[in-house]
C-alpha positions in Angstrom: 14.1 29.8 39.0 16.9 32.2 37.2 19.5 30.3 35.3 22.3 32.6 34.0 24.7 31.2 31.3 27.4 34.4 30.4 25.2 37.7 29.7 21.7 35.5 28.9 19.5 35.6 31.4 16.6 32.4 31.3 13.5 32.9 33.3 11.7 29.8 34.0 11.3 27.6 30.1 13.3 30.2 28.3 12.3 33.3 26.6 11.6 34.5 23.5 13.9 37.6 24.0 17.0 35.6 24.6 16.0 32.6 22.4 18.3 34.0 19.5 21.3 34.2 21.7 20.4 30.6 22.9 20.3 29.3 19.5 23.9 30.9 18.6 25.8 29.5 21.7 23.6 26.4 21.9 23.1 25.0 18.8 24.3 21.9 18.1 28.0 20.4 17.4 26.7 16.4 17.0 23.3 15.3 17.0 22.1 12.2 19.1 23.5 9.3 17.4 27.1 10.4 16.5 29.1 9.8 19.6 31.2 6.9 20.1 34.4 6.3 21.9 36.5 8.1 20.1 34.7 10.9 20.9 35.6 10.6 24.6 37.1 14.1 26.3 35.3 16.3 23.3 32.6 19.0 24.5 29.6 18.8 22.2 26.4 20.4 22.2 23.4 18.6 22.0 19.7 19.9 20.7 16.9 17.2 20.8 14.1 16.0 23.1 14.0 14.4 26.5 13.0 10.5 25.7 13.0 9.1 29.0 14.4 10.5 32.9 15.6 8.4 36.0 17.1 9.1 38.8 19.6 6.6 40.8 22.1 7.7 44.0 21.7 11.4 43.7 22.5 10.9 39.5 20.4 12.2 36.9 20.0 10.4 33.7 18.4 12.2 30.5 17.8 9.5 27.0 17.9 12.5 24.3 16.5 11.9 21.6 16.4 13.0 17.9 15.3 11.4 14.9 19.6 10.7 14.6 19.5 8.4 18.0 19.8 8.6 21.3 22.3 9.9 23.6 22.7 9.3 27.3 23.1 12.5 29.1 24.2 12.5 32.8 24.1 15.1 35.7 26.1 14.1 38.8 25.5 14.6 42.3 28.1 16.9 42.2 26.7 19.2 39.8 25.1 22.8 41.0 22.0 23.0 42.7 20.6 25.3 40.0 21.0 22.7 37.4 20.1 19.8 39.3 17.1 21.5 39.8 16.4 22.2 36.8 16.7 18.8 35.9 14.0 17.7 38.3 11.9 20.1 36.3 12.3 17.9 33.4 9.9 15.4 31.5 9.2 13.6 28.2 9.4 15.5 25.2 10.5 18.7 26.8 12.8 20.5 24.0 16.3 21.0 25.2 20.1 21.9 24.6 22.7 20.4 26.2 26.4 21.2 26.5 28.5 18.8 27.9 32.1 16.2 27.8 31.6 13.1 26.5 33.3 10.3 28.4 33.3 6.1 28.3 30.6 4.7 30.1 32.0 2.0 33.0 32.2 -1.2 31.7 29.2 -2.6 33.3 27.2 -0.1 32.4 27.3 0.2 28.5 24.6 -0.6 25.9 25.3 -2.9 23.0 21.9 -2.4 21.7 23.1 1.6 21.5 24.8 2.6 18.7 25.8 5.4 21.4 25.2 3.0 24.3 29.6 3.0 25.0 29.5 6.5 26.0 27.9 9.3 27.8 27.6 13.0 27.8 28.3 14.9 31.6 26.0 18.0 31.6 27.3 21.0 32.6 24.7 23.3 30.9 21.4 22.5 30.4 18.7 24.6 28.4 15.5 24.2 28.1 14.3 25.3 24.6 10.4 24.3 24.8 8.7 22.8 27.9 6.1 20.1 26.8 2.2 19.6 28.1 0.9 15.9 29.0 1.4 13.9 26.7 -1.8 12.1 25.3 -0.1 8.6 24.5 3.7 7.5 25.5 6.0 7.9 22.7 8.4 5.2 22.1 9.8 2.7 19.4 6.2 1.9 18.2 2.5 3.5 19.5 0.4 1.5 21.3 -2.6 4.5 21.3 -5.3 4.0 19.1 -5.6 5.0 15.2 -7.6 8.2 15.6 -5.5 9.2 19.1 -2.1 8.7 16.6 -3.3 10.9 13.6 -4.8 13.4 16.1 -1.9 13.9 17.3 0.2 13.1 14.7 3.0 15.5 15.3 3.9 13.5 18.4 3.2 10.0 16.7 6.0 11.1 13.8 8.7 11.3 16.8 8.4 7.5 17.8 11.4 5.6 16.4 8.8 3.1 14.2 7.7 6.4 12.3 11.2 8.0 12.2 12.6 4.9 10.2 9.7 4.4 7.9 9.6 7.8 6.8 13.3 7.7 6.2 12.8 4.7 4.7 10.1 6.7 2.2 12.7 9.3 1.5 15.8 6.7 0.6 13.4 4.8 -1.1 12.5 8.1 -3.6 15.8 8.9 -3.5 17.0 5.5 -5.2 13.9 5.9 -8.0 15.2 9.0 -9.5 18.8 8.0 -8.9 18.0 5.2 -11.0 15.9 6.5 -13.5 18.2 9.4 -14.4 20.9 6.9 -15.0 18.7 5.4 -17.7 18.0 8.9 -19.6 14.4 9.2 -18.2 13.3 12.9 -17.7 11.6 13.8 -14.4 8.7 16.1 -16.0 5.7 17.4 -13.8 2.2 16.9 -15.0 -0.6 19.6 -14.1 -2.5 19.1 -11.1 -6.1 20.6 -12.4 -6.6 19.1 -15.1 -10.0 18.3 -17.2 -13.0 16.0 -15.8 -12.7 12.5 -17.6 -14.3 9.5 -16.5 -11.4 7.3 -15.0 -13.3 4.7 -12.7 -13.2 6.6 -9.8 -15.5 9.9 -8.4 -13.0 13.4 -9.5 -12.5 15.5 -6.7 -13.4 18.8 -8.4 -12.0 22.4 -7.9 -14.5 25.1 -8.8 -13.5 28.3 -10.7 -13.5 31.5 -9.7 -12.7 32.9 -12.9 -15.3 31.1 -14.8 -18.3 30.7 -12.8 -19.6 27.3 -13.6 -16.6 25.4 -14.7 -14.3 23.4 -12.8 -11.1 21.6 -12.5 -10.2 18.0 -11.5 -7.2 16.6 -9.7 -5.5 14.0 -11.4 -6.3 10.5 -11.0 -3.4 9.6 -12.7 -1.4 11.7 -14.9 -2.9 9.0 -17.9 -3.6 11.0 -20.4 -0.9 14.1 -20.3 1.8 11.3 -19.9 0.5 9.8 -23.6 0.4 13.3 -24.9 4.4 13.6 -23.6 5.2 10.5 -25.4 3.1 12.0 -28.7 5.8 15.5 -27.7 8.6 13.1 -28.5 10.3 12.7 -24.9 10.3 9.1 -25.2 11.2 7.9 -21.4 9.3 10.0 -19.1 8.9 9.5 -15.3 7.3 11.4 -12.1 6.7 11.0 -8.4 3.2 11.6 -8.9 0.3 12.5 -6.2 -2.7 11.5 -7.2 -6.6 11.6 -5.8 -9.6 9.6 -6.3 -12.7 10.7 -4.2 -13.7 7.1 -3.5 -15.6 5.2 -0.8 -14.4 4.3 2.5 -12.7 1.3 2.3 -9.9 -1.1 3.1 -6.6 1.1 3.7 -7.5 3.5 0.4 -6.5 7.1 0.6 -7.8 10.1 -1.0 -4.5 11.3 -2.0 -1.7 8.8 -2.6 1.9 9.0 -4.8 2.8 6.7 -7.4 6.0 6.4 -9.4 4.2 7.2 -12.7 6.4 5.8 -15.8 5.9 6.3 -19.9 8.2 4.9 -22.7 7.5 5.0 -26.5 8.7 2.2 -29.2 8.6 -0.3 -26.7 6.8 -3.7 -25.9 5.5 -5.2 -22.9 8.7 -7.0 -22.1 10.7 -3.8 -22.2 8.6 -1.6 -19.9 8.7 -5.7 -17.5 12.2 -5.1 -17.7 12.8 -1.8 -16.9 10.4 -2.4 -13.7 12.3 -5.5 -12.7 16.0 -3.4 -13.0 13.8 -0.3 -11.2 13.0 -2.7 -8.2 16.0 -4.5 -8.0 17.9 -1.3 -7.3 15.6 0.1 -4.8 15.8 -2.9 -2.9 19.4 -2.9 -3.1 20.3 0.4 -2.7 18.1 0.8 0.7 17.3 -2.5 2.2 20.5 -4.5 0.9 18.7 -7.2 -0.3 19.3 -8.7 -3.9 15.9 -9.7 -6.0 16.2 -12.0 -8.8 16.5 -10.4 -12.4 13.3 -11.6 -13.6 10.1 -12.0 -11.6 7.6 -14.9 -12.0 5.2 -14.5 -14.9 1.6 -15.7 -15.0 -1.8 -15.1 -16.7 -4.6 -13.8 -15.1 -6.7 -16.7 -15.8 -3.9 -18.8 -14.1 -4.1 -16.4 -10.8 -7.8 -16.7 -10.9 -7.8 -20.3 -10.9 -5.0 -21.3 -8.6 -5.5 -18.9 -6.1 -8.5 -17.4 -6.8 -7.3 -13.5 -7.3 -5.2 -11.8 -9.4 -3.1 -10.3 -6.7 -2.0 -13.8 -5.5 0.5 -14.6 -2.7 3.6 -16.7 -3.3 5.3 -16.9 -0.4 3.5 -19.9 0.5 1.5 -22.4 -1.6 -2.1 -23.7 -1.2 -3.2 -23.6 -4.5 -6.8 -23.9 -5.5 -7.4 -27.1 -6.9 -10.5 -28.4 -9.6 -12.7 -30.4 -7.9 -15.4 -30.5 -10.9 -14.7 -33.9 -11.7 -15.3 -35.6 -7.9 -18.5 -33.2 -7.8 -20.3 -34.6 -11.1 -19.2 -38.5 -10.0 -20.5 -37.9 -6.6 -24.1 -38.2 -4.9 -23.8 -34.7 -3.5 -26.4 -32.8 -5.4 -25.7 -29.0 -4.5 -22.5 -29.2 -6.1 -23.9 -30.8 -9.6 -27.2 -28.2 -9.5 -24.3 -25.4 -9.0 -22.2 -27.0 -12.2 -25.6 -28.0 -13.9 -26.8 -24.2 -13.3 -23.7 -22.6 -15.0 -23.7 -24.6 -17.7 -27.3 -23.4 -18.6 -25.7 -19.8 -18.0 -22.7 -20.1 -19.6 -24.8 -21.4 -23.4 -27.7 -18.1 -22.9 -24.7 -16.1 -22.6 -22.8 -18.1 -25.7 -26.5 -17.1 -27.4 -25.9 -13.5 -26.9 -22.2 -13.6 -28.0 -21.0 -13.2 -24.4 -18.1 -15.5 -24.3 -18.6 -17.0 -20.3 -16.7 -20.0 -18.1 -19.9 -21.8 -16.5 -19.5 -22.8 -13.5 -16.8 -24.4 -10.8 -16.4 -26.6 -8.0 -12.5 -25.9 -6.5 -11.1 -27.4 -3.4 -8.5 -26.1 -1.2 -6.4 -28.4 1.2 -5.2 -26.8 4.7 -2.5 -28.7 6.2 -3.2 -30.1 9.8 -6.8 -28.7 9.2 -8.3 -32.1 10.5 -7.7 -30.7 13.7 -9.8 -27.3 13.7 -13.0 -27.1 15.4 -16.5 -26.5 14.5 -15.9 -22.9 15.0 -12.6 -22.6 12.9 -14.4 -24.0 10.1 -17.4 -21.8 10.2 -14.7 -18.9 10.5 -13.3 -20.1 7.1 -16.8 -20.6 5.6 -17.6 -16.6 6.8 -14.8 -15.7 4.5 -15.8 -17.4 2.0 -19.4 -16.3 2.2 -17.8 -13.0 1.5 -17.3 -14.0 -2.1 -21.2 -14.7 -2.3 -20.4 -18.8 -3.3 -23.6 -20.9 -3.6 -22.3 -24.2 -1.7 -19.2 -24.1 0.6 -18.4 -28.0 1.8 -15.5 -29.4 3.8 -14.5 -32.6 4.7 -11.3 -33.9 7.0 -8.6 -36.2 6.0 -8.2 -39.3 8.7 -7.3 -42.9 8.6 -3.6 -43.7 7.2 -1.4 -42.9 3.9 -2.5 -46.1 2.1 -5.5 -46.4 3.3 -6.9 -42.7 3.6 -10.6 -41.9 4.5 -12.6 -39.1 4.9 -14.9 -37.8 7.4 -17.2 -34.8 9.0 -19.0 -32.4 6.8 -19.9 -33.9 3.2 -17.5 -36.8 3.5 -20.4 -39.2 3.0 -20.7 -37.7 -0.2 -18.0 -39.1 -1.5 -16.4 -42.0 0.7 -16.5 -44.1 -2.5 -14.2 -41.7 -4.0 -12.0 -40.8 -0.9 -8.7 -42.7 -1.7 -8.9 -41.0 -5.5 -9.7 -37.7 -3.6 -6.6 -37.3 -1.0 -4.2 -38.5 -4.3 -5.6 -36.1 -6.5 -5.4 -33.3 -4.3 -2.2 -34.2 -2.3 -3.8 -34.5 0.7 -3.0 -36.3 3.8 -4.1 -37.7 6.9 -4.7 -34.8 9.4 -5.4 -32.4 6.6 -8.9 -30.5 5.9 -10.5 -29.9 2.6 -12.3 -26.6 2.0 -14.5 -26.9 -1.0 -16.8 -23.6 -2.9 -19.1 -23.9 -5.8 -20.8 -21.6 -7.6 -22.6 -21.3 -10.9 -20.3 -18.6 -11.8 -16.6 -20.2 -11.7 -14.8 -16.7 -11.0 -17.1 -16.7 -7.6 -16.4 -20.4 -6.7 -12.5 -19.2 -7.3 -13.1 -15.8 -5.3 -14.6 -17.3 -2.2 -11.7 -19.9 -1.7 -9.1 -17.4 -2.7 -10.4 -15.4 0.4 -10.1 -19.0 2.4 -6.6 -19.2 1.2 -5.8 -15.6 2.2 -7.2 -15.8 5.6 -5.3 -19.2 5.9 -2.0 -17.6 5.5 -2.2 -15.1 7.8 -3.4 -17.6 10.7 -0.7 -19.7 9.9 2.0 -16.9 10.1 2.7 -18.0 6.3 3.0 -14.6 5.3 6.4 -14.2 6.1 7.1 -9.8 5.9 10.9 -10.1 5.7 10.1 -12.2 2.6 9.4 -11.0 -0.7 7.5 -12.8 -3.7 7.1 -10.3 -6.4 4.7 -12.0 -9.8 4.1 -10.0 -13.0 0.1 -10.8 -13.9 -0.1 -10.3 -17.1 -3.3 -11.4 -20.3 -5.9 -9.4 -18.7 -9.0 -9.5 -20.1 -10.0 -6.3 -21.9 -13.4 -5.7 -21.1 -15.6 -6.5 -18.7 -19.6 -7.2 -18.8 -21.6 -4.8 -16.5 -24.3 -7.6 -15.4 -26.6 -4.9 -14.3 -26.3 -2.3 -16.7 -25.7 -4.8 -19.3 -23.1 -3.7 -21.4 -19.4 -3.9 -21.8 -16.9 -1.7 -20.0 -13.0 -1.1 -20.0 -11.6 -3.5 -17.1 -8.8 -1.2 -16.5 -9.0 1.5 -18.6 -10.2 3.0 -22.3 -6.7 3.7 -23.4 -4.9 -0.2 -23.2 -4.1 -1.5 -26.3 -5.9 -5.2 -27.3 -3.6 -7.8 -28.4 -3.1 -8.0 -31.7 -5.1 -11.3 -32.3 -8.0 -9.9 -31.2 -8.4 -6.9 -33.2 -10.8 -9.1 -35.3 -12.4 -9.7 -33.1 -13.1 -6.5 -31.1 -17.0 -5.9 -31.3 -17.9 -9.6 -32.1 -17.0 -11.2 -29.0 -15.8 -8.4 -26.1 -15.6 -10.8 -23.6 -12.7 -13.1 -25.2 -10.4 -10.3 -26.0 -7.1 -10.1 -23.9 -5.3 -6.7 -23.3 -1.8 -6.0 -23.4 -2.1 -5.2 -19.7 -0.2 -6.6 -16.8 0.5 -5.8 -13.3 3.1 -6.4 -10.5 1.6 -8.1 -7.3 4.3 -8.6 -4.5 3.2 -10.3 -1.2 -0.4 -10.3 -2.3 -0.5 -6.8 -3.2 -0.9 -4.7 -5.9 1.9 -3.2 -6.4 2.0 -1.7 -9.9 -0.7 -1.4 -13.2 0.3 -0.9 -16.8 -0.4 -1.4 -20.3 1.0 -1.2 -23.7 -1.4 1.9 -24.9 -3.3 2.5 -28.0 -1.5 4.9 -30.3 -3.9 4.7 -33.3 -7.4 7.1 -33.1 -9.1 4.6 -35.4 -8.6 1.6 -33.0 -9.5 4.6 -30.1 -12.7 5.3 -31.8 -13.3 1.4 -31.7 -12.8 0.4 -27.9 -14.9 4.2 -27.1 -18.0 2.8 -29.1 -17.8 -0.9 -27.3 -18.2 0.7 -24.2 -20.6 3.2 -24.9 -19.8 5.7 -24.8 -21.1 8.6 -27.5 -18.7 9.8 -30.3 -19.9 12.7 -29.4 -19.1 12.7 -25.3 -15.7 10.9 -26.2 -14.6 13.8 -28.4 -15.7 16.7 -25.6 -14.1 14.1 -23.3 -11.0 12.8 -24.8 -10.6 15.1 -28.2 -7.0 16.2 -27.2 -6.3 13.3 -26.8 -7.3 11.8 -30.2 -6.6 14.7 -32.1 -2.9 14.4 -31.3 -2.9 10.5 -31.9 -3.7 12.2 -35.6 0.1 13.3 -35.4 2.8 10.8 -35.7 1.5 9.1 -32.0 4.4 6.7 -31.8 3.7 3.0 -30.3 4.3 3.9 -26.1 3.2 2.2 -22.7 4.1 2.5 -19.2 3.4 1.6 -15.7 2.7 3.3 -12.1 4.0 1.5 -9.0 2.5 3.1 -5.9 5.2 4.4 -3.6 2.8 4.1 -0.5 2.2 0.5 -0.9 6.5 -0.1 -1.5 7.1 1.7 1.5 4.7 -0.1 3.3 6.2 -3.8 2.1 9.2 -3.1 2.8 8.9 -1.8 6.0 7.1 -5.2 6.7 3.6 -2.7 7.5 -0.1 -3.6 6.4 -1.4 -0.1 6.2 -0.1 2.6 4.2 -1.0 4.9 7.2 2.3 3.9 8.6 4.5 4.9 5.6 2.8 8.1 4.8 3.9 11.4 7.2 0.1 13.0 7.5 -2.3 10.4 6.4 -6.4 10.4 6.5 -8.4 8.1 8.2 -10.4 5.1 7.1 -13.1 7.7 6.4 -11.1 10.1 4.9 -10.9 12.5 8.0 -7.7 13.8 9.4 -8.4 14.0 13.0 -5.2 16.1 13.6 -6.7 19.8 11.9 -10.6 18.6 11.3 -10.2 18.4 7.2 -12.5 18.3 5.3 -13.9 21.6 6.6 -16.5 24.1 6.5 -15.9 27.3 4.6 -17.4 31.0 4.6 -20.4 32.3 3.2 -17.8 34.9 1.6 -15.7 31.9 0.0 -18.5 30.4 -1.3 -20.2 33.5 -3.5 -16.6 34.2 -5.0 -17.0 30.9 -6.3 -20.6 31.1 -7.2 -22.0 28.4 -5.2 -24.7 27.6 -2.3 -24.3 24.9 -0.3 -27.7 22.7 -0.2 -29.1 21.2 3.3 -29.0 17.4 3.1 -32.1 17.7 4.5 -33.9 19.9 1.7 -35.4 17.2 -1.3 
């Protein structure tokens, strides 16, 4: 088939030859989601994909597509045979132009739920710019192919509307950070991406050296430490849109490389960089989703998290809190809950004898409304959660008889019938309701295991609301953490947060009581942001280095930069790294970050789309001065 549009000739799909001349005379006036009304009686040229094709009496209609909308494009029966067969050529995804009049749609036949749905265009040229194969999954407002078949072919997963808006939604979303943090007189400065080796928590992915056989780079973690050294160079409000890699496990929705809004500010205080955060977010929100978040977000501990709702990344848009059930346990006749209570009391006074400050152990109870009337196998589904956790004894008991007279039954109810009235007050409970109870030895487990209860609970009660947004500032961290098999002390964030002030007594005589100027911001049950005030002084460096470990020695090839410019009028400085992944991803009302990010890696760190990680040459490999060894070879 010959198509001849003036002195262009178009053999079958187009050609290359002529594709320049295509592009000056065809390129396009509007895009897909311009039209309206108004427009009717214009001709326009239209360049996008074909979305969908039907045919009805002899008419042909084309859904065009681009990532502006979609346009109804119409060839009548009147149209010439060359172009109508063209048209019959036609199917999804092939690339086309389109030149046409745009004219009101009949009454009956108009789409509301089109921005363009009041008009159409009439084709009277049609080009076809790039034919398109068989398409491995339908493309449409949301995939329904599998993970693997999406980021194979991701290309075509990007052109789905779902994908189109959430990646828009990324770039307002940036957009509105640096809008925002200009107007407050922070700099935008870049950070280097190989950077030294320093232990961080997570496995460096390294970059060997050409130049200097031997020696290699690392990519940033976090920009951490060059971010201190900016606030040591005197530009006091710093920020970045910072990628960042950690070469960790395979594991929940983790990513090898992920961006975070990294933030630093000098001769400020925890409630200023809070602040700053809270007017950050409520802008963003504003400026791109129209929605108005209070001034101030809630505020609470972590040891308040841990024990009402058993993380410290709790949920607020719905309540459920964990409840202390120690009291009914040690009054009652069921003895795996006292030997669990009995048992971390004997725990918590050896650890008291090596200066280890410790809680003991927990019973805590968690009440799930209308529980009473979940099965056997919805229970043991709660319990598997909670098993997770690794709790000792995991207990449940149903709420029945009447408001003034409650009772309770199934599971360990005989336990403590005596105490049942006392119980369902205490707790809040009422008829129809199930209690979920954990104990462990180890109150931070007992809390853990019912926390994953809770979690699980929300989601199979559609409690988790996505259009809703809780947002909580966890703050009092603990500073250190006990390594229980290596048995010593380590940073529970990181080696650089500053201790409150209190505690500096305190530092090497009792690790485990000393709280960190550390908080983080948890929206919707999710980790949104970590900071800290940071340590300024090299003295008070040298101090939290030997708690944990490590050599003076190592810490000076390590961190010597670092602690050689604190030696230089370091002024006081802190700051805070919200992960623009996971913002996207709440706001767009997603659970995986694989949905807000354009080329993403699998769960195991693969991208099935171009086979990375991949091998490389023999040749590659000696410029660099390394051998690959055989797994197989000891």
């Amino acid at each position: 088939m010959r198509l001849r549009f003036g002195r262009a000739v178009l053999t079958g799909y187009g050609s290359g030859i002529t594709m320049l001349y295509i592009m000056e005379f065809f390129k396009r006036t509007v895009n897909c989601g311009m039209l309206r009304q108004s427009d009717a009686g214009t001709v326009v040229v239209l360049n996008g994909w074909v979305h969908r094709k039907r045919e009805h009496g002899g008419v042909s209609f084309i859904n065009m597509r681009d990532r502006y909308g979609i346009t109804q494009v119409v060839v009548d029966a009147h149209a010439p045979s060359e172009l109508a067969e063209l048209v019959a050529q036609l199917h999804n995804e092939c690339c086309i132009a389109v030149e046409g009049t745009v004219r009101e749609r009949p009454a009956p036949m108009t789409n509301p739920q089109m921005p363009t749905g009041a008009i159409e265009v009439a084709a009277q040229k049609i080009v076809v710019l790039n034919g398109a194969s068989v398409l491995p999954f339908q493309i449409d407002e949301e995939s329904n192919a599998n993970e693997d078949l999406r980021l194979k072919y991701r290309y075509l997963d990007l052109r789905s509307g779902g994908m189109q808006n959430r990646i828009k939604l990324r770039s307002a979303v940036t957009f509105a950070v640096r809008e925002w943090m200009n107007a407050q007189g922070f700099l935008e400065i870049e950070t280097p991406t190989f950077i030294k080796s320093t232990p961080e928590g997570a496995r460096d992915y390294l970059v060997p050296s050409r130049l200097y056989p031997g020696k290699f780079y690392a990519l940033p973690q976090s920009p951490q430490l060059y971010k201190q050294l900016l606030m040591v160079g005197g530009f006091d409000k710093y920020f970045q849109i910072a990628r960042c890699y950690r070469d960790e496990d395979a594991r929940g929705d983790r990513q090898p490389e992920f961006t975070q809004i990294d933030i630093e500010m000098a001769f400020v205080s925890r409630d200023d960089i809070l602040a700053m955060t809270e007017g950050l977010l409520g802008y963003v929100f504003k400026k791109t989703l129209n929605l108005e978040l209070a001034a101030h977000f809630t505020r609470m501990s972590y040891y308040e998290a841990q024990e009402r709702y058993g993380t410290d990344k709790p949920d607020l848009r719905f309540a459920m809190p964990l409840q202390d059930f120690g009291a009914f346990a040690e009054c009652s006749s069921f003895n795996a809950f006292k030997d669990a209570l009995a048992q971390g009391d004997a725990e918590r006074a050896a650890s008291l004898a090596q200066g280890i400050t410790a809680a003991g152990g927990g019973v805590k109870a968690l009440v799930v409304p209308g529980g009473a009337g979940y099965s056997r196998k919805q229970i043991e589904e709660l319990e598997a959660q909670a098993k997770i956790y690794k709790a000792k004894v995991l207990a449940w008991m149903k709420v029945a008889g009447t408001e003034s007279e409650p009772a309770l039954e199934g599971g360990a109810a005989k336990f403590f019938a005596v105490q049942a009235a006392e119980i369902v007050k205490t707790l809040g409970a009422k008829p129809g309701d199930l209690i979920m109870m954990a104990a462990d030895s180890k109150r931070r487990i007992a809390n853990s295991s019912l926390g994953a209860v809770r979690s699980k609970l929300g989601k199979d009660l559609k409690l988790c609301d996505p259009s809703k947004f809780e947002f909580v500032w966890i703050v009092d961290f603990p500073l250190f953490e006990f390594n229980e098999e290596e048995k010593h002390w380590e940073a529970a964030h990181h080696m650089f947060s500053y201790p409150q002030e209190r505690f500096h007594a305190v530092l090497e005589s009792d690790p485990g009581a000393v709280l960190g100027d550390l908080y983080d911001l948890v929206l919707n049950g999710c980790e949104l942001a970590s900071g800290s005030i940071r340590i300024h002084d090299p003295a008070l460096q040298k101090r939290i280095f030997a708690i944990v470990g490590l050599d003076p020695t190592e810490a000076e090839k390590r961190f010597g930069f670092l602690t050689t410019a604190f030696k230089f009028g370091a002024p006081p400085h802190g700051g805070i790294a919200p992960g623009l992944d996971r913002l996207v991803m709440l706001m767009a009302g997603q659970t995986s970050i694989k949905e807000v990010i354009a080329f993403p890696k699998n769960s195991f760190a693969i991208s099935p789309m171009d086979d990375c990680p991949g091998k490389v040459t023999e040749e590659q490999l000696q410029e660099l001065h390394l051998s690959i060894k055989d797994q197989d070879e000891d």
